[in-house]
N, C-alpha and C positions, 0 to 999 in steps of 0.2 A: 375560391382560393386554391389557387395550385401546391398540393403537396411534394415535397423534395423527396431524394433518393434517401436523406437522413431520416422521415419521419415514417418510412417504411424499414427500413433497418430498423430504429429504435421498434417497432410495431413486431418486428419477425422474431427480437431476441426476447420479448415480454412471452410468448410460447416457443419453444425453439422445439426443433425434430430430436427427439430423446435418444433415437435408432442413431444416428449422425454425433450427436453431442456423447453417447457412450462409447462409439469406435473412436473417436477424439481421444476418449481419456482413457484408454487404453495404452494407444499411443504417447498419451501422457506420461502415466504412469511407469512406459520402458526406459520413457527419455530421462538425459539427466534433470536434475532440480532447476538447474538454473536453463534456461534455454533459448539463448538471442532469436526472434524470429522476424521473417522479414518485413512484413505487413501486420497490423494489428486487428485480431481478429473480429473486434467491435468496434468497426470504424467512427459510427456514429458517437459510441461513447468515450474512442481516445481525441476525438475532434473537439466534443465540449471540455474535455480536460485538457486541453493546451496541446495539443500530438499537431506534428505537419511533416508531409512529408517532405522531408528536405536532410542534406546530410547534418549530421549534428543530433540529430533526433534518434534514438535505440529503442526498443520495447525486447524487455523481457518476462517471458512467461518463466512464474516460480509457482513452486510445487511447495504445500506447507503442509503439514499431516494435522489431523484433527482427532479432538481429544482433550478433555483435562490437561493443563498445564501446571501442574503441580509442583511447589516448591520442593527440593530433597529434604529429607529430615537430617536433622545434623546428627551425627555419631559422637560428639563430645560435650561434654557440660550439661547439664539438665536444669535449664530454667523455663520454666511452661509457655512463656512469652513469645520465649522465638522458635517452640517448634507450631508454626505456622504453616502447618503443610497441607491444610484443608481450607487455605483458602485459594481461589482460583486467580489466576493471573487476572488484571483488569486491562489488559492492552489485546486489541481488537486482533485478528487474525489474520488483515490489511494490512495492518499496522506491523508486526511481526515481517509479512512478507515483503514490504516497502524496506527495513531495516536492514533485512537480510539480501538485499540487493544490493543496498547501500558499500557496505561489510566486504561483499564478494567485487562489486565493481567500485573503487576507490578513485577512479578516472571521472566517475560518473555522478549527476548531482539528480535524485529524486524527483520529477515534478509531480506524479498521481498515480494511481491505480485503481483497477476495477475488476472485479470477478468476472471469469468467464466459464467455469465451473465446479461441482463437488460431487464428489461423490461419497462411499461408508468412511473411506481413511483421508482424502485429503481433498484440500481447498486449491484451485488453480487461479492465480492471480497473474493480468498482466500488468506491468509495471512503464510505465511511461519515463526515460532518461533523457537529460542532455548532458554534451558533453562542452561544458565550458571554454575548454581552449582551441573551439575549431572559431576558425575566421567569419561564418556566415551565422553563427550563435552571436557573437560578437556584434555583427554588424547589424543584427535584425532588433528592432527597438520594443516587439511586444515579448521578446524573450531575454533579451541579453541580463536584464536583472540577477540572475544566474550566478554569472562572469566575478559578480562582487564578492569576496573575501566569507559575510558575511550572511551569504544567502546558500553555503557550501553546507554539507552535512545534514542539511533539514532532516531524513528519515529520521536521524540517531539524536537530533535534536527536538522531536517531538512537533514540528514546524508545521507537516505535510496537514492536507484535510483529514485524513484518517486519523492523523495523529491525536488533533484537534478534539475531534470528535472522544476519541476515546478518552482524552485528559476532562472532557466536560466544558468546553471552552465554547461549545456551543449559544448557552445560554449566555447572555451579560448582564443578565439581574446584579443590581449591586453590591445584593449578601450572598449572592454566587460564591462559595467557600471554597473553590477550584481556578481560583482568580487570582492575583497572576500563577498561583500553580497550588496544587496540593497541598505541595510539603508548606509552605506560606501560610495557609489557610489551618494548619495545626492538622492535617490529615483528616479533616471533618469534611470533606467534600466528598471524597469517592466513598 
């Protein structure tokens, strides 16, 4: 069995050169947050996740700082309940990054994301886009699902696979308590 040019990429980034991947994120870390780039730097893995290269298609690498994500403490009222500020956010760091793509490009409709690296303060995610209203989105039939009204928003709507993931939707056992969502299931899920 002949191995492809993907099953060696996937093979290089499972150990990648630390010297190479830390002058990266150097570079990273000058750049701004958001950062359209031209080619995506895990091909292999924006190829399984729906990436082609054709126009219509964007990847943005986003910069997210790592850290506790800690609720503020409110300054007014004193009822024990709601200062909840020791507990940690439960939405992924993907997930976060995916949204915050979302928020900044409003032209642009989420399909995936994948890390491509971290280091002490933050996490570098690149983010796979289409842009719905170009002609060749449109006309292409394993992507155009997009284009519908109804398939717009996914990061902010919880839709994407990270998103998934992190609401518990994973499983579909049928006393899955995260089923159709959280708040539904009386907050006994997460």
């Amino acid at each position: 069995m002949v191995k492809g040019l993907y099953h060696y990429l996937r093979e290089a980034w499972k150990k990648p050169d630390k010297k190479t991947l830390r002058e990266r994120m150097v570079e990273w870390r000058r750049a701004p947050v958001f950062q359209k780039v031209e080619k995506p730097l895990r091909l292999d893995r924006a190829r399984a996740l729906g990436y082609k290269a054709k126009k219509g298609f964007v990847v943005i690498r986003v910069r997210v700082r790592r850290g506790g994500h800690k609720k503020p403490r409110p300054n007014k009222g004193r009822r024990s309940k709601r200062l909840t500020i020791r507990k940690p956010l439960k939405m992924s760091y993907k997930w976060i990054a995916e949204q915050r793509v979302e928020r900044k490009y409003t032209n642009l409709v989420v399909i995936n994301s994948y890390m491509v690296g971290k280091d002490g303060q933050y996490y570098f995610y690149e983010v796979i886009c289409v842009d719905p209203q170009r002609p060749e989105i449109k006309n292409d039939k394993t992507i155009n699902w997009v284009t519908k009204k109804f398939n717009q928003k996914r990061a902010l709507r919880g839709l994407t696979s990270a998103a998934k993931k992190s609401r518990g939707l994973r499983d579909k056992h049928p006393t899955n308590k995260s089923r159709p969502s959280v708040r539904a299931g009386g907050r006994k899920g997460k």
